[in-house]
N, C-alpha and C positions, 0 to 999 in steps of 0.2 A: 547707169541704173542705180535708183536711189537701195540698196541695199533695206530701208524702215517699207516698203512697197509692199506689201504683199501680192500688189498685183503687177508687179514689174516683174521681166524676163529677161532672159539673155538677148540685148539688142542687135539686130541683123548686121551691122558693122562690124567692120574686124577691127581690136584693138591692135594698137601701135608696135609693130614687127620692126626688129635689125635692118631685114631683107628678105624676096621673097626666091630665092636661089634652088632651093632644095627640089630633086624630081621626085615621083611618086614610088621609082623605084630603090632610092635613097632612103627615102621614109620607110619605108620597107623591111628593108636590110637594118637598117639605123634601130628600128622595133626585134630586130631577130639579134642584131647584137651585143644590145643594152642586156636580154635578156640572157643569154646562152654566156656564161662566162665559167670561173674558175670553181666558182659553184656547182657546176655538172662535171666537169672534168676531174677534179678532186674533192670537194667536199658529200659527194653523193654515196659516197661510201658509210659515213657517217649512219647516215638516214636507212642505210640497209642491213647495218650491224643493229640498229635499234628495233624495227620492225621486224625485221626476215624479209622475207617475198613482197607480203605484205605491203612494203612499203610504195608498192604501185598504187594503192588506193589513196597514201598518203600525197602522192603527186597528183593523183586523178584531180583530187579534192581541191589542193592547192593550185591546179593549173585552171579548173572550174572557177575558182574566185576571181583568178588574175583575168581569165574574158570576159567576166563581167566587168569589172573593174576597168578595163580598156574598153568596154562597149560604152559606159558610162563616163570614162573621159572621151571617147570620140565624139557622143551625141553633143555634147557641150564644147568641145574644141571646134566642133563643124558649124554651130551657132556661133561661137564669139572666136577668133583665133587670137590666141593671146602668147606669150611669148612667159609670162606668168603661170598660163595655163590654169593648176588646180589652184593655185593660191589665189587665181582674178575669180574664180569660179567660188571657192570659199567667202570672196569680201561680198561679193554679190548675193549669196544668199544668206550670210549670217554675221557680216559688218568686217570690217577694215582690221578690228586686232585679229579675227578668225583668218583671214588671206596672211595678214603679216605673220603669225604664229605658223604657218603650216609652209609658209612660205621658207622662213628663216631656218625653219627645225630641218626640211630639205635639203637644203643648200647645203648647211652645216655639215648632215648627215655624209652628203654627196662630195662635197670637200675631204673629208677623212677620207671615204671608199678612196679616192682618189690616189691621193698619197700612199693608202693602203697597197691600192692594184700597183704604183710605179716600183715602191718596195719587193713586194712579194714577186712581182715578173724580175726585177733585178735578184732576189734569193735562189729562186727557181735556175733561173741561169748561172748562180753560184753551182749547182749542183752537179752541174754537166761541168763547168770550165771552173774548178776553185779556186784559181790564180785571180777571178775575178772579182774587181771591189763592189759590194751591195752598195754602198751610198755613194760611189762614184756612179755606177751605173744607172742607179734612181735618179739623177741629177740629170742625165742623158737623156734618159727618159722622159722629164720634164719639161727637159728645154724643148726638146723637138714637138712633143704635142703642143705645150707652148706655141709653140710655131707655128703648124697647122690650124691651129685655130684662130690664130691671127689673120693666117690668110686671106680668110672669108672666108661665106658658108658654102660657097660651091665647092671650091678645093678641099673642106670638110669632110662632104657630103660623097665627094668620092671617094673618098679615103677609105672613109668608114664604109661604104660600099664593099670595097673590095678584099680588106679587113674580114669583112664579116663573111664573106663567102668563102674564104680559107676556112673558119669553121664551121661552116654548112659541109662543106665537103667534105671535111675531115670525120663528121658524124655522118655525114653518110654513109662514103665508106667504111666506119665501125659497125655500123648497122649491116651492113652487106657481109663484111666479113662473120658478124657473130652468127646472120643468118645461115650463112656458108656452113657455119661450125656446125651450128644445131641439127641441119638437114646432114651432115656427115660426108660435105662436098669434099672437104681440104685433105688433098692427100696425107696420109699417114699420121691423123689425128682422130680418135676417138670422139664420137659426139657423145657427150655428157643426157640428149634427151632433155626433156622437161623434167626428171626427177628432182632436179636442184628445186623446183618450186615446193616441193610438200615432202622432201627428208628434211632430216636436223630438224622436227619440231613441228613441222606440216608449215603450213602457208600466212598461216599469224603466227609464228611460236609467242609471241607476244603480249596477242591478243589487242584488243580492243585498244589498251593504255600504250601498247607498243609503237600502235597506229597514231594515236594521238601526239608520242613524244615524237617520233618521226615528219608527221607534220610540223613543230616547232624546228625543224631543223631543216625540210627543203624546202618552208612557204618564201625564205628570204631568197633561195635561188632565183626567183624571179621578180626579184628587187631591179628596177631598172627598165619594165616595159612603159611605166608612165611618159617616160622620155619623148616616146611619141606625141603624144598631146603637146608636147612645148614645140618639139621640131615645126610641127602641122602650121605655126603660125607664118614658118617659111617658106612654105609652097605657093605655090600660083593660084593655087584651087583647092585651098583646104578639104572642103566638102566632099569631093570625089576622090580627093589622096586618102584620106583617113578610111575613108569608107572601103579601098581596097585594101591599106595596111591593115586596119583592124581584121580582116576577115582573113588574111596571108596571116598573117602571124601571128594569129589565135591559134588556126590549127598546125602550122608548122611547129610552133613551141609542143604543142602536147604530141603532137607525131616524133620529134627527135629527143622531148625528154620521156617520155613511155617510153617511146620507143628503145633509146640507149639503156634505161633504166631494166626493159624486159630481158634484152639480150645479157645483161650484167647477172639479174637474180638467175636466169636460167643455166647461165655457164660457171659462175662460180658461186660455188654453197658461203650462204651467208653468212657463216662463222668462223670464213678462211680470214685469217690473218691480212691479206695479199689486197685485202678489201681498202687499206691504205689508200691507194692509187689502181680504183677500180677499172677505169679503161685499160691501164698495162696490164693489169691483172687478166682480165678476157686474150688480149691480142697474146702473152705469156705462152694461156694453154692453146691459143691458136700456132703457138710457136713461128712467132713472127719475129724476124730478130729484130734487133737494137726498138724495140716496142717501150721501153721505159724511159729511152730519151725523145722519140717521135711526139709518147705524148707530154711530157714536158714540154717542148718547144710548140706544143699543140696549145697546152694551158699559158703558155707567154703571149702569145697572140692572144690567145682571150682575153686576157689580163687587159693586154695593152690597147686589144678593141674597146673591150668596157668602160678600159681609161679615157679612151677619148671621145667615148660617146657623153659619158659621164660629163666632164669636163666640157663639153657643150651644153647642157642643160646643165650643168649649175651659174656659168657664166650668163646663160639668157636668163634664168631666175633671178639671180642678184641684179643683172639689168632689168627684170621688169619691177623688181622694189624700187628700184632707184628710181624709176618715172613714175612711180607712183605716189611716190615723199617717202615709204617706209623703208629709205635704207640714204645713206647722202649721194645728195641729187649726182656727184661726178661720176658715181657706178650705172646712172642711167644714160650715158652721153654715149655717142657712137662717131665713128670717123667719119671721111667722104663717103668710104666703101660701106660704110652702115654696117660695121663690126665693133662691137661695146669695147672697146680695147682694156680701156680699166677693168672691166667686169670679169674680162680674163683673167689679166695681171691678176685680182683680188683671190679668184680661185685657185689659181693654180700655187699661189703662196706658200698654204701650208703645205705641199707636197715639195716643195725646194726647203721648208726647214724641216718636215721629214726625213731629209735626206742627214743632215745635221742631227735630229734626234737617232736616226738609226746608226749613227757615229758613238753616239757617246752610250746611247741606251739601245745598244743592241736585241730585237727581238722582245722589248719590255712596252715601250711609248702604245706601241698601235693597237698592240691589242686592247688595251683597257681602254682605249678613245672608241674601238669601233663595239666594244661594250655598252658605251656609254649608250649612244647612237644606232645598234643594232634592229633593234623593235622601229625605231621612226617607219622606217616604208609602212607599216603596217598602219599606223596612227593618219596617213598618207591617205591611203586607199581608204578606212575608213571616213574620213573628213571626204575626203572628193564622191565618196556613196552617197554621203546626207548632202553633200552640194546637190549633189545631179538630183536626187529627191525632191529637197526642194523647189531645185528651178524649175524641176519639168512638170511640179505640179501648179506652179505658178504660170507656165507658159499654157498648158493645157487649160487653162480656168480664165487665161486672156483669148484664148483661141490661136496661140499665134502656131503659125506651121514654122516646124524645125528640118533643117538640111537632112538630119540622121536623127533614127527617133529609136532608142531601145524596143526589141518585140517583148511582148509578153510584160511590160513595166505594170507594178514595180515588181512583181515577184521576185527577179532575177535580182534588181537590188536586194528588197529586202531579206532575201535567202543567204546571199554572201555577206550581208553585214549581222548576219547569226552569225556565219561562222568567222567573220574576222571577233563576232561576241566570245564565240568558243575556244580561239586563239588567244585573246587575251586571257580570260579565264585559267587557260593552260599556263601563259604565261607566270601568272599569280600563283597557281599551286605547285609550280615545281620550282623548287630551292635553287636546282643551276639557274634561271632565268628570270627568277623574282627582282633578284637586284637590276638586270638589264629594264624591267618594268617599271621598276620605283625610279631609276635616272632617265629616264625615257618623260614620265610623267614629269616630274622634276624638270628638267630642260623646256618642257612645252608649257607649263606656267610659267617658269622666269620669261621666257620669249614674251609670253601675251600681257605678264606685269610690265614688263620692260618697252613693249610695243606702245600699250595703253598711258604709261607715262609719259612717254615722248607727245601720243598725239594730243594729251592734255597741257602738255607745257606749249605745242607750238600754237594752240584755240588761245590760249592766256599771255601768247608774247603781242 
């Protein structure tokens, strides 16, 4: 599709996939584990020491943006399946630097996470067992997702299947237990009641700005559902897989982070210290023993789910640049078994000299790299909003019928691309997170300089 068209659309073919291996309930799961990682398990604490209670409206809100934002990559994934996904979706409605820029800032983004989760599940395990080495361990880590994803995508695909049902479970039964707590099931435990919601301060001690800064803290939690849209391009039947993941794991996402999220503000008062490691903190006064290593070894699986889901979508991204010209052509090549094998190798890179920087620069290298890169998912969702905008009013004006069509369009777009407006805005006025915005911004002009060079040097060879 000529991208200058205005009246072109997403064409009814599907673009050029690995492989079409993945089952629907793969796709599924693979959507529930991109999103559910170390972000709910330990950083969710954060988000409740800044709002109070409160900070349920802050997930409502951000978990409202992310189904949009999966409904508007489904409708477009179920039209063209691409393996590029939002960045074939980008070149299509607003040219070739727009796909390469949003393409690259991704990948990039998703490489660091990467190395980041191998690191941090290797620290985490230093905690329980300190005899152990973090960058030997991270190296371990590597290799073997390394491995799995060379496999092929079915061995993938189950992996990360059953991966991810360790922590479906594991939230489940949190939830079950905390219910337990509240109703005053658990022998010889005091239920706390609902009070914890409106003492210390009432239900915003915060207030309004409380809410706002707590939004900048758990919209990134669900950095990693787009994943979906790339997987979608390896199923058998795009159109009917997505249509059932998007609708599973819209609502399971906002049932198990509400969910965990309600049982946490109600059982422990949001200005306990213990808020650290909120999960241990509930199962604690549930008096559950050995509850501080359970959820560790609870957050290492996450970790290492998220890593390898990760690490499949950044590898199919970097191969669908590579077939496309914007990346060199050897990252778009694939084997017999139609596994990009360079596309791996390329990704998983930085996270084996991670392993090396977390040698010499212990606990210094990652943070300031996922600084740099932190905001990208959000700069993500917006570009793939104005994709889906424009194709679908380009398709609607050719008349063409789409597989899966957003209800209610555009409202639902143009409602969450306020508040990804309101999100950056936040971004901009608060001093922790200015700088994340200005190198965020920063990164995605040199990309689209450096995109646009390229494609002007090879018109002129």
């Amino acid at each position: 599709m000529s991208s200058n068209d205005p009246d072109a659309s997403l064409p009814a073919q599907a673009a050029a996939a690995p492989a079409h291996a993945l089952t629907p309930r793969q796709l599924v799961m693979m959507g529930l584990g991109s999103a559910i990682g170390a972000g709910l398990f330990l950083g969710s604490g954060v988000g409740i020491q800044t709002a109070g209670p409160a900070v349920l409206v802050s997930y409502l809100i951000a978990g409202a943006l992310v189904i949009v934002v999966m409904h508007a990559l489904g409708e477009m994934a179920a039209a063209k399946p691409a393996s590029g996904a939002f960045s074939v979706y980008a070149e299509d409605a607003m040219g070739p630097t727009a796909g390469a820029t949003v393409g690259w800032l991704w990948w990039l983004q998703v490489v660091i996470v990467v190395a980041a989760e191998a690191v941090g599940a290797a620290g985490l395990l230093a905690t329980i067992w300190p005899s152990v080495s973090v960058p030997g361990l991270t190296l371990i880590f590597m290799a073997v997702f390394t491995a799995i994803n060379l496999l092929g995508v079915r061995n993938f695909g189950e992996f990360e299947f059953w991966f991810a049902i360790l922590k479906v479970i594991a939230i489940v039964a949190f939830i079950l237990i905390g219910i337990a707590l509240l109703m005053g099931w658990l022998p010889d435990v005091a239920s706390p009641g609902l009070s914890n919601l409106f003492a210390h301060g009432g239900f915003a001690p915060n207030g309004l700005t409380g809410v706002g800064a707590a939004l900048l803290v758990v919209v990134f939690a669900f950095g990693g559902t787009e994943i979906v849209a790339i997987a979608a391009a390896e199923t058998s039947d795009p159109a009917r897989s997505l249509a059932r993941a998007i609708r599973t794991v819209a609502w399971r996402i906002l049932v198990f982070y509400l969910g965990s999220i309600a049982v946490i503000v109600a059982v422990v008062p949001w200005t306990s210290p213990a808020l650290v490691s909120p999960f241990a903190a509930v199962l604690d006064v549930a008096r559950i023993p050995g509850a501080a290593t359970a959820i560790t070894l609870i957050a290492v699986i996450a970790l290492l789910s998220a890593l390898n889901a990760n690490l499949y979508g950044a590898s199919r991204m970097i191969w669908s640049l590579g077939q496309r010209g914007e990346a060199p052509a050897v990252l778009g090549r694939s084997d017999r078994r139609m596994v990009p094998v360079v596309a791996v190798l390329a990704s998983v890179s930085f996270g084996f000299a991670a392993a090396a920087l977390e040698l010499l620069y212990p606990g210094r290298v990652l943070p300031m790299l996922l600084n740099i890169v932190g905001a990208t998912c959000l700069l993500v969702w917006t570009i793939a909003l104005v994709s889906q905008l424009i194709l679908r009013r380009r398709a609607d004006r050719a008349g063409i019928a789409m597989p899966v069509r957003m209800r209610g369009f555009p409202v639902p777009t143009v409602c969450a691309l306020a508040i990804l407006g309101l999100i950056f805005a936040l971004l901009i006025a608060t001093p922790e997170t200015r700088t994340q915005f200005l190198s965020m911004t920063a990164l995605a002009l040199t990309i689209a300089g450096l995109s646009a060079l390229a494609r002007l040097r090879r018109r002129s060879a």
